[in-house]
Structure formats: structure tokens, C-alpha cells
Kinemage of the C-alpha trace (Angstrom):
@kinemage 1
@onewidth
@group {chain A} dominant
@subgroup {mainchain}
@vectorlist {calphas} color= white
{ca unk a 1} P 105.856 77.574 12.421
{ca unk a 2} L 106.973 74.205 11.388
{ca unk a 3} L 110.499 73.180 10.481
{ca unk a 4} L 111.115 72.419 6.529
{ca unk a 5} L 113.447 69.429 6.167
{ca unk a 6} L 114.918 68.497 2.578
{ca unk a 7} L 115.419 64.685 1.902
{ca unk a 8} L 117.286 63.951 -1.243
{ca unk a 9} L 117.924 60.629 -2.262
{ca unk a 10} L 117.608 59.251 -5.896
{ca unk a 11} L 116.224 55.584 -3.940
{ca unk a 12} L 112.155 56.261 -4.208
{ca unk a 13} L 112.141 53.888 -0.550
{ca unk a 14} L 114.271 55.819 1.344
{ca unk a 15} L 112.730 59.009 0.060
{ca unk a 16} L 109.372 57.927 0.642
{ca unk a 17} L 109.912 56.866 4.304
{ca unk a 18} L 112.049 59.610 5.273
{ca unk a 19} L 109.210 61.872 4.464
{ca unk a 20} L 106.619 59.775 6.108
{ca unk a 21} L 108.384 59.810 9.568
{ca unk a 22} L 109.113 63.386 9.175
{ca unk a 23} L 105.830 64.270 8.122
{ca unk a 24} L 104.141 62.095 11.025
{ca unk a 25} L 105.647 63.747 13.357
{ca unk a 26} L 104.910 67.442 12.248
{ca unk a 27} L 107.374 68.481 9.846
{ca unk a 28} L 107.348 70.419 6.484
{ca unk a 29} L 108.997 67.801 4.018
{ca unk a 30} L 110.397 68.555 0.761
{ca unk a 31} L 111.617 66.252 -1.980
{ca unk a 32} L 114.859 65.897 -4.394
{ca unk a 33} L 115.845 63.021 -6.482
{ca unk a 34} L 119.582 64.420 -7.387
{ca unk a 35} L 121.797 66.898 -6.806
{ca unk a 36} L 121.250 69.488 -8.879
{ca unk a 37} L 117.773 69.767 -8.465
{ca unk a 38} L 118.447 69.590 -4.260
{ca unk a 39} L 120.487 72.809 -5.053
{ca unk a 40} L 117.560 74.398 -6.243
{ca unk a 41} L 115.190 73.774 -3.684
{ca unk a 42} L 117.994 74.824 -1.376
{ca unk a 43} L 117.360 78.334 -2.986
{ca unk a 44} L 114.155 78.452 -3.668
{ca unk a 45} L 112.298 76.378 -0.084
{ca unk a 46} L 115.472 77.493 2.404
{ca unk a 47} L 115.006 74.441 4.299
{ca unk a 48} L 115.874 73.820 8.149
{ca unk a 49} L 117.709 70.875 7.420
{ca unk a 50} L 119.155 68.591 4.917
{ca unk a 51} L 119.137 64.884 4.343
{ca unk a 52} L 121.817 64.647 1.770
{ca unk a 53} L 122.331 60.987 0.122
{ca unk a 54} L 125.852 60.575 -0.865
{ca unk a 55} L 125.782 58.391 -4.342
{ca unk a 56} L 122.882 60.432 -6.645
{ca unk a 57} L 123.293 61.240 -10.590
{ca unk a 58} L 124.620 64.172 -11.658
{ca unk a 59} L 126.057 65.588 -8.226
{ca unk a 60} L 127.269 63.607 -5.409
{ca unk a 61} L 125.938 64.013 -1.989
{ca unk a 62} L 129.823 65.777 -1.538
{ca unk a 63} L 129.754 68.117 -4.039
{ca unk a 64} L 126.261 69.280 -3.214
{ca unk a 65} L 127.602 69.827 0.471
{ca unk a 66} L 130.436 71.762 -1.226
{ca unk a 67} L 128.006 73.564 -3.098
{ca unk a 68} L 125.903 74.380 -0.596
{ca unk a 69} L 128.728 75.376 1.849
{ca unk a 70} L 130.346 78.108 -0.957
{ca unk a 71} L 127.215 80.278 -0.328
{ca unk a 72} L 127.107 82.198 3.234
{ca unk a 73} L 123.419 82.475 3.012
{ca unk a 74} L 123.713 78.566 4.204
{ca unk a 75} L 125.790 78.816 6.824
{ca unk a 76} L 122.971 77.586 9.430
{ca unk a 77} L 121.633 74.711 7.181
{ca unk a 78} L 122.503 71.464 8.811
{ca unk a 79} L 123.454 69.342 6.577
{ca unk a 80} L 123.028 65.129 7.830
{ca unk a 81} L 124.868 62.881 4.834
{ca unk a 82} L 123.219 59.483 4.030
{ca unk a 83} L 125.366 56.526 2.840
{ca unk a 84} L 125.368 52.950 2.342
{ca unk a 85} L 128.873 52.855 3.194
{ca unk a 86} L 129.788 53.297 6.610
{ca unk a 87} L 133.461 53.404 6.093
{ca unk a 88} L 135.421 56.101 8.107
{ca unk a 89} L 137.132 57.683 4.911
{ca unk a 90} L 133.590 58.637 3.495
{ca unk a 91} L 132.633 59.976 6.698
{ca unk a 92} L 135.850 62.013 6.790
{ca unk a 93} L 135.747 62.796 3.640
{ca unk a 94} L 131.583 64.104 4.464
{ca unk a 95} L 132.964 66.576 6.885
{ca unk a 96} L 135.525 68.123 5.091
{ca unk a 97} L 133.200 69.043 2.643
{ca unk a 98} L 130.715 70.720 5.375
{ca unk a 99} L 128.315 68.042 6.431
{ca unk a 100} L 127.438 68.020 10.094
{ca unk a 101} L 126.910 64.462 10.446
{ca unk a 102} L 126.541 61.500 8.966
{ca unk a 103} L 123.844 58.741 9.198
{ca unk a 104} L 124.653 55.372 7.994
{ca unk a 105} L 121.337 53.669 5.951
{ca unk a 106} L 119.729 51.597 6.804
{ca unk a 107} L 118.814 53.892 9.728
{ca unk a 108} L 115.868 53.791 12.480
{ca unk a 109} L 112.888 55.948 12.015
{ca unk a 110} L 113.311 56.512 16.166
{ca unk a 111} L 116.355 57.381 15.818
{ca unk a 112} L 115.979 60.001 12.515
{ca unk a 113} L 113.103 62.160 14.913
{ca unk a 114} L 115.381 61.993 17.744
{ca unk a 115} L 118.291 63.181 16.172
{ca unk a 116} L 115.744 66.297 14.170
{ca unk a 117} L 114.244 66.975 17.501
{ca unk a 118} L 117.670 67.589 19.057
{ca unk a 119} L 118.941 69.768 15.980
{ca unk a 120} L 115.727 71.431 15.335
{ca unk a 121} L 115.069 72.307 19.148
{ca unk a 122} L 111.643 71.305 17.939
């Protein structure tokens, strides 16, 4: 059974490559241009894994993390935050809300399969 991975980003670029790499190399990709509709595909796909960018309309990358994190049912989801910004007070402020990691953009498509292989054990 193949992983699902969630990539939300409102930039069409990043979304669009994120999915390629992941789908080249095997995985189930799913798509979300903003926060709240992330959130729902959270619920309705249950994805493996989350690519979470942090500046998106309507809900931040932090309070979808929050979000996400407020509901038990996700406590296995990993959650990797994309930024711009690579500044240690966003990344700080990424974890406290319940992101695993963070990646800073841009980021290398070698590095993004490594990084899912590792977490995925896949």
C-alpha cells in the first residue's frame, strides 16, 4: 500500500513540484491550496504525512498545525512546515504548535525523498 502525502501550499510551483517528486518516486499525493481546505482533506484522505506551507490565506501553516494537533485521531500525522523564512523564531514558534520539522524553501527534491523515506520507513 502506498503512503498518501498532503502538500499544501497556496504557490501553484511549489505545489506542482512537490507532487511531481513525490509522485515519481511512488507516492499517493494529495493537493491543498489553503488552510482550511488542508483541514478537510486531513479528515476526509487521512494522509501519512503533511507538507504544511506556513504563509496561506485564510489559515496559517500554524494554526492549521494547531488545528490539526487538537484532534487525537492525528496524533501520528507528521507534520513537515514549509517557509520562506528560515529564521529560528518561526521555527520555534512551528514546534510549539506541533510540527515535527521544518524545511526551509527553496528545498532539494533529493533531499524532500530522503527525508519521506526516513519518516515513512518506505
Amino acid at each position: 500500500m502506498s503512503k498518501k502525502i498532503l502538500v499544501v501550499d497556496d504557490e501553484p510551483f511549489v505545489l506542482r513540484s512537490l507532487m511531481f517528486v513525490l509522485g515519481k518516486h511512488g507516492y499517493e499525493t494529495i493537493a491543498a491550496k489553503d488552510g482550511r481546505e488542508a483541514l478537510k482533506m486531513i479528515e476526509k484522505e487521512k494522509p501519512d504525512l503533511v507538507f504544511l506551507d506556513v504563509m496561506m490565506p485564510y489559515l496559517n501553516g500554524y494554526e492549521v498545525c494547531r488545528k490539526i494537533r487538537q484532534d487525537p485521531q492525528n496524533d501520528d500525522l507528521y507534520i513537515i512546515m514549509l517557509t520562506a523564512k528560515g529564521q529560528e523564531r518561526d521555527r520555534k514558534k512551528g514546534l510549539n504548535v506541533g510540527a515535527n520539522e521544518f524545511m526551509v524553501k527553496p528545498f532539494s527534491p533529493s533531499r524532500v525523498i530522503q527525508r519521506v523515506k526516513d519518516i515513512l520507513k518506505a
